[in-house]
C-alpha positions in Angstrom: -19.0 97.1 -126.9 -19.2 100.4 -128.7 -20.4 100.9 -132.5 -20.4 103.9 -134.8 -24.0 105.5 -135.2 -25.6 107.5 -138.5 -24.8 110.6 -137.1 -20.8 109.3 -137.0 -20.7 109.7 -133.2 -19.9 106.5 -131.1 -22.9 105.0 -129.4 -21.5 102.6 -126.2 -24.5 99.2 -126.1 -25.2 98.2 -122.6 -24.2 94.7 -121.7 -25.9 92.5 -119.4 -23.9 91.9 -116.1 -22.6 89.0 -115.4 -24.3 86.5 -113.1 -22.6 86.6 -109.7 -20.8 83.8 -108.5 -21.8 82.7 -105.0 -19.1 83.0 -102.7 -17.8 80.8 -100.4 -18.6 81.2 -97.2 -18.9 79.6 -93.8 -20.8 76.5 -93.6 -24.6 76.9 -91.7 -24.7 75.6 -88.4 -26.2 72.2 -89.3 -23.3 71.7 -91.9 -21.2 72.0 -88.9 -23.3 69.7 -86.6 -22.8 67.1 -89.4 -19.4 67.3 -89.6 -19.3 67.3 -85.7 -21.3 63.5 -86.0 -19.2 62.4 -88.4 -16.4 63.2 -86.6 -17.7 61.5 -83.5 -18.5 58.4 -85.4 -15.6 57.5 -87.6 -13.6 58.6 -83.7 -15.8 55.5 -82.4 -14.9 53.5 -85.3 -10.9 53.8 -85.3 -10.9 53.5 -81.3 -13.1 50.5 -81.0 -11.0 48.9 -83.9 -7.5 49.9 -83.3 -7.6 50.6 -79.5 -7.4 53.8 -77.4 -3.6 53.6 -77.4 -2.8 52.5 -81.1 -5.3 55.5 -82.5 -4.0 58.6 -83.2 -5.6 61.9 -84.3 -3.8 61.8 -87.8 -5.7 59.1 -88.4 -8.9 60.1 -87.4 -8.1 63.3 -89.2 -7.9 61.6 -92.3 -10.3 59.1 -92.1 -13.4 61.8 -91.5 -11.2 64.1 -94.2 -10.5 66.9 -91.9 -7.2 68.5 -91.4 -5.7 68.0 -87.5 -6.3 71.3 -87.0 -10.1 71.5 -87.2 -9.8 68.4 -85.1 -8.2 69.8 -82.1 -11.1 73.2 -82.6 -13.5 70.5 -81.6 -11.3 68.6 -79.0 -8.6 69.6 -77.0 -6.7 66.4 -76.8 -7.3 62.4 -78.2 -8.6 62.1 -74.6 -11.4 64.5 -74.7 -12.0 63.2 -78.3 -12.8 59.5 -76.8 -14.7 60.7 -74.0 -16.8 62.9 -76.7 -17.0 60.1 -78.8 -17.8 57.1 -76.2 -20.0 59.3 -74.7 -22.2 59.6 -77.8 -22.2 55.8 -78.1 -23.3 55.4 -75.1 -26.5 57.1 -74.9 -26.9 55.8 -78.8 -27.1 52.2 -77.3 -28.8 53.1 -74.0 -32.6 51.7 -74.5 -35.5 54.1 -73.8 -36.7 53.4 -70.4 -40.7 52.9 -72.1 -39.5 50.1 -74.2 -38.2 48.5 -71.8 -41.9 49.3 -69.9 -43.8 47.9 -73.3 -42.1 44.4 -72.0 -44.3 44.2 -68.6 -47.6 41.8 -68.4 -49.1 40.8 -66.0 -47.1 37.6 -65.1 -44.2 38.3 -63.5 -42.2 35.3 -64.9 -43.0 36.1 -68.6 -42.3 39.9 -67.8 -38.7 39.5 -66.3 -37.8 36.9 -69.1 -38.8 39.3 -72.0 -36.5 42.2 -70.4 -33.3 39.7 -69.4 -33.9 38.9 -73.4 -33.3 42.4 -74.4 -30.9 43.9 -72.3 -28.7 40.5 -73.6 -29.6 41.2 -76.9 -29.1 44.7 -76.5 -25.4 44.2 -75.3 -24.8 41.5 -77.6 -24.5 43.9 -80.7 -21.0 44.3 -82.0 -21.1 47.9 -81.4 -21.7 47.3 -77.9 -19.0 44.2 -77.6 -16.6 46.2 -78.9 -17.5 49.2 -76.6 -17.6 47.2 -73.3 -13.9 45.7 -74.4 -12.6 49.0 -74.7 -13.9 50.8 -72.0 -13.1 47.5 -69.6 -9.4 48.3 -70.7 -9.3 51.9 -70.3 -11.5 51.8 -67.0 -8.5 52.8 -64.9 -7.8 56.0 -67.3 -11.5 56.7 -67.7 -13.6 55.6 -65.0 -16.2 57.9 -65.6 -17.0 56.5 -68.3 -17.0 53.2 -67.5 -19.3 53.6 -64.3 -21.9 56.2 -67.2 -22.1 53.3 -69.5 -23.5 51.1 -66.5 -25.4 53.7 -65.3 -26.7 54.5 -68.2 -27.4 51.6 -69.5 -28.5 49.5 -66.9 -29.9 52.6 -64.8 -33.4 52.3 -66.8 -33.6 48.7 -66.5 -33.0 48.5 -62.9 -35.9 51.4 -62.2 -38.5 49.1 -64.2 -37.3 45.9 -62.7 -37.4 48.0 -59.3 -41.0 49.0 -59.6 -42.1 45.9 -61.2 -41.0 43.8 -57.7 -42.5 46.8 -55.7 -45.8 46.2 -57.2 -45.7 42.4 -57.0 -44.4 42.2 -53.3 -47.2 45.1 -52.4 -49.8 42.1 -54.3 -48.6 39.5 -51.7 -46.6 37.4 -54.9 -42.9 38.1 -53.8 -40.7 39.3 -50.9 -37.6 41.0 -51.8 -37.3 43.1 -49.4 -35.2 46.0 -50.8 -36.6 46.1 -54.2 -33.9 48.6 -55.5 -31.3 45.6 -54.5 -33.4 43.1 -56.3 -33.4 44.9 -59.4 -29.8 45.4 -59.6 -29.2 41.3 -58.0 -31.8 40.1 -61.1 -29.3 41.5 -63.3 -26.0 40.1 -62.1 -27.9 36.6 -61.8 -29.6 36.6 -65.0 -28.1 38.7 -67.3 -24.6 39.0 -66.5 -23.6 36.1 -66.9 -24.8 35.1 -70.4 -23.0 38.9 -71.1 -19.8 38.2 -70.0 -19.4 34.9 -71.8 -20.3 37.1 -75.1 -18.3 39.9 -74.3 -15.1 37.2 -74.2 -16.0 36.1 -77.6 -18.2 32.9 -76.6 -20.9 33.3 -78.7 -24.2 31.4 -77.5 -26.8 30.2 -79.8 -30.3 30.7 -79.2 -31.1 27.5 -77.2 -28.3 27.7 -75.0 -29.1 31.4 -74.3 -33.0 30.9 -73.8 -31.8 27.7 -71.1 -29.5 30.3 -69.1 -31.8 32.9 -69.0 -35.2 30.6 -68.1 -32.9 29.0 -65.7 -32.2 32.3 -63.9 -35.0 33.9 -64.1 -36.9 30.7 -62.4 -34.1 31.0 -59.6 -34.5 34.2 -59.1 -38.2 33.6 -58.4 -37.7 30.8 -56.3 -35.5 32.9 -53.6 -38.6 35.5 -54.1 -41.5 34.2 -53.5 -43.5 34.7 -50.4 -43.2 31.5 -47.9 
């Protein structure tokens, strides 16, 4: 702004500059890592609730608030998208291969009921209901996937189980034979069965569960032991 001085000559004041703004730019790396998660997740949610065929990426697209676009920049294709996001789940539900260690003792019986316990528990949770139904269905369009969530999932499980027999039939209490076989036999017996009665939507209470497994695991043992 300008003023008149004493000599009658114009004297121009300085004015403070304005603050900048902050522009907008592109979000940091772990903005877009969020987004990415978020995107993966709500995928999960509208697939395991509406179905692989029923979903479509308009609704995911709106759901996670994301234009279609910025969709298909992550994801070629819904395909690709339920393979990203299943794949995710997956690993998310797989349990770490030490907790599963933290369940061994030294008895053998106590040791194989506390891991039959958690991998039924473990597959028991809706998530993992819901996830097992879905990829059952789509197994014949995305077998990989099917055979990774087993592999996955079951692959730590069967390499404690595996060493836990080796040790026991090397200590003169058991004869399995193969112990890799074993493994993989002590989970069909014991814990696939109480599984797939969940999975259909029979839920078991906690007596009738604790029966099936105690039941199975003292087969199991039976056909085990060293005669």
């Amino acid at each position: 702004m300008a003023r008149p001085s004493l000599e009658g000559k114009t004297i121009r004041q300085k004015t403070q500059p304005e603050p900048a703004r902050p522009r907008a730019g592109r979000p940091t790396r772990a903005q877009q890592q969020q987004r990415v998660e978020e995107l993966l997740s709500v995928a999960l949610d509208t697939f395991l609730e509406r179905g692989f065929d029923q979903t479509t990426i308009e609704e995911i697209a709106t759901r996670v608030g994301m234009s279609k676009r910025t969709v298909y920049a992550y994801h070629d294709d819904k395909e690709a998208l339920f393979r990203a996001a299943v794949r995710r789940a997956i690993e998310a539900y797989t349990v770490p291969r030490e907790d599963i260690e933290a369940l061994v003792g030294d008895d053998l019986e106590a040791s194989l009921r506390a891991i039959a316990h958690q991998r039924v528990a473990n597959l028991s949770r809706p998530v993992s209901i819901k996830l097992q139904r879905i990829l059952a269905a789509q197994a014949y369009r995305f077998p990989e996937l099917f055979n990774a969530a087993f592999e996955e999932g079951a692959g730590p499980v069967v390499e404690v189980l595996r060493a836990l027999f080796a040790r026991h039939e090397a200590a003169g209490d058991i004869a399995v034979g193969d112990a890799q076989h074993a493994a993989a036999a002590f989970l069909s017996l014991v814990v696939g069965g109480p599984t797939r009665l969940i999975v259909a939507g029979n839920a078991l209470g906690k007596t009738e569960l604790d029966a099936r497994i105690d039941f199975g695991v003292r087969l199991f043992l039976r056909g085990a032991l060293r005669r």
